[in-house]
Structures are given as structure tokens and as C-alpha cells.
C-alpha positions in Angstrom: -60.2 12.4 -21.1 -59.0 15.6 -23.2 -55.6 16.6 -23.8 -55.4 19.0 -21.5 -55.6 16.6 -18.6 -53.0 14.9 -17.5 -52.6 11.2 -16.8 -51.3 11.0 -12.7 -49.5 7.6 -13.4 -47.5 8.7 -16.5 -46.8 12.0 -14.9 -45.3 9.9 -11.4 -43.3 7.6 -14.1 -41.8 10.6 -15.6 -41.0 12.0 -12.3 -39.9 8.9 -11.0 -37.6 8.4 -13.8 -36.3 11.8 -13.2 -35.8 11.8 -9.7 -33.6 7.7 -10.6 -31.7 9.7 -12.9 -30.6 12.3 -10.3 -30.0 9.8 -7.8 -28.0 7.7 -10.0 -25.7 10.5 -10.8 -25.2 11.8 -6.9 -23.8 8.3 -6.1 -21.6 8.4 -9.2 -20.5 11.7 -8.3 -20.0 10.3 -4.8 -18.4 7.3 -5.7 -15.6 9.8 -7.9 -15.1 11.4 -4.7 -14.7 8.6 -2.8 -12.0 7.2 -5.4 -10.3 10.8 -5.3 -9.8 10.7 -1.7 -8.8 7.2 -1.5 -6.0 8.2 -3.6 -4.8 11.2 -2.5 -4.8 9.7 1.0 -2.9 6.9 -1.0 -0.5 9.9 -2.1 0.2 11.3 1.4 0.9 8.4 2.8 3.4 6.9 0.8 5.1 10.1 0.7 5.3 10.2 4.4 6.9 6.8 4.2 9.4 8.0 2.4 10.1 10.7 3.9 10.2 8.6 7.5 12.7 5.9 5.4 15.3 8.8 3.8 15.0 10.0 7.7 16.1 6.8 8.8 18.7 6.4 6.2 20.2 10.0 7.5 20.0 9.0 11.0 21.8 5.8 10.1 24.7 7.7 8.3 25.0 10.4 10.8 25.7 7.8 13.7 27.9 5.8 11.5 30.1 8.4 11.1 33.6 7.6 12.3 35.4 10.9 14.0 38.9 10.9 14.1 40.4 11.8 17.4 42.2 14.9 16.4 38.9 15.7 14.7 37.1 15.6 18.4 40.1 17.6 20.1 39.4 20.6 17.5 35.5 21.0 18.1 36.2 20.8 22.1 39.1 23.3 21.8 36.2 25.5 19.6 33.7 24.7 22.4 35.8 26.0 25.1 36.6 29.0 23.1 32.8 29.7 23.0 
């Protein structure tokens, strides 16, 4: 065999190695991804939660609040004036 041919089984180890390579990279590319998007969904919904809890919290105050009587009498007279 010359140089100028080729040996098939160390050309399909080269490519084979090459084509390992790329596929080892895709799935840690993927698996970044995957991570990213775990967290961002991570983000989102502990923001939501928050935002549901300080919701909550407003609701709670705006019910507690105690009006006076004379307090009541003045919006209905404003009401009516309406």
C-alpha cells in the first residue's frame, strides 16, 4: 500500500471520533439549555408567588380596614351627589 492510499479503518476511526466529538458537545450544549430554562422557569415562578403573597397581604389589609361611621356617611352623601 502507497501513501497515497488511504487506510478505510483509520479513516472510519477518525471520522468516528469526529462525529463523538460533535455529539458530545450537542448534548452539553443541550444539557446548558436545559439547566437555563429550569431556572428561569425557577425565576418566574417564584416571582409570581410573590407577587400572589403581597396580593394577599393587600387584600388582607384592605378588608381589615376599620371605617368610622361618619367616614361612611361622607362617601354616600358624595355618592348621591354623583
Amino acid at each position: 500500500m502507497s501513501k497515497e492510499e488511504f487506510d478505510i479503518d483509520k479513516e472510519i476511526e477518525k471520522l468516528a471520533r469526529k462525529t463523538n466529538v460533535n455529539m458530545k458537545k450537542s448534548e452539553n450544549s443541550f444539557e446548558s439549555r436545559l439547566k437555563q430554562l429550569d431556572k428561569d422557569i425557577e425565576k418566574v415562578s417564584n416571582r409570581k408567588i410573590k407577587e400572589f403573597d403581597e396580593n394577599k397581604k393587600l387584600t388582607s389589609e384592605y378588608l381589615s380596614i376599620d371605617y368610622k361611621q361618619d367616614t361612611i356617611e361622607r362617601y354616600r352623601e358624595k355618592l348621591k351627589n354623583i
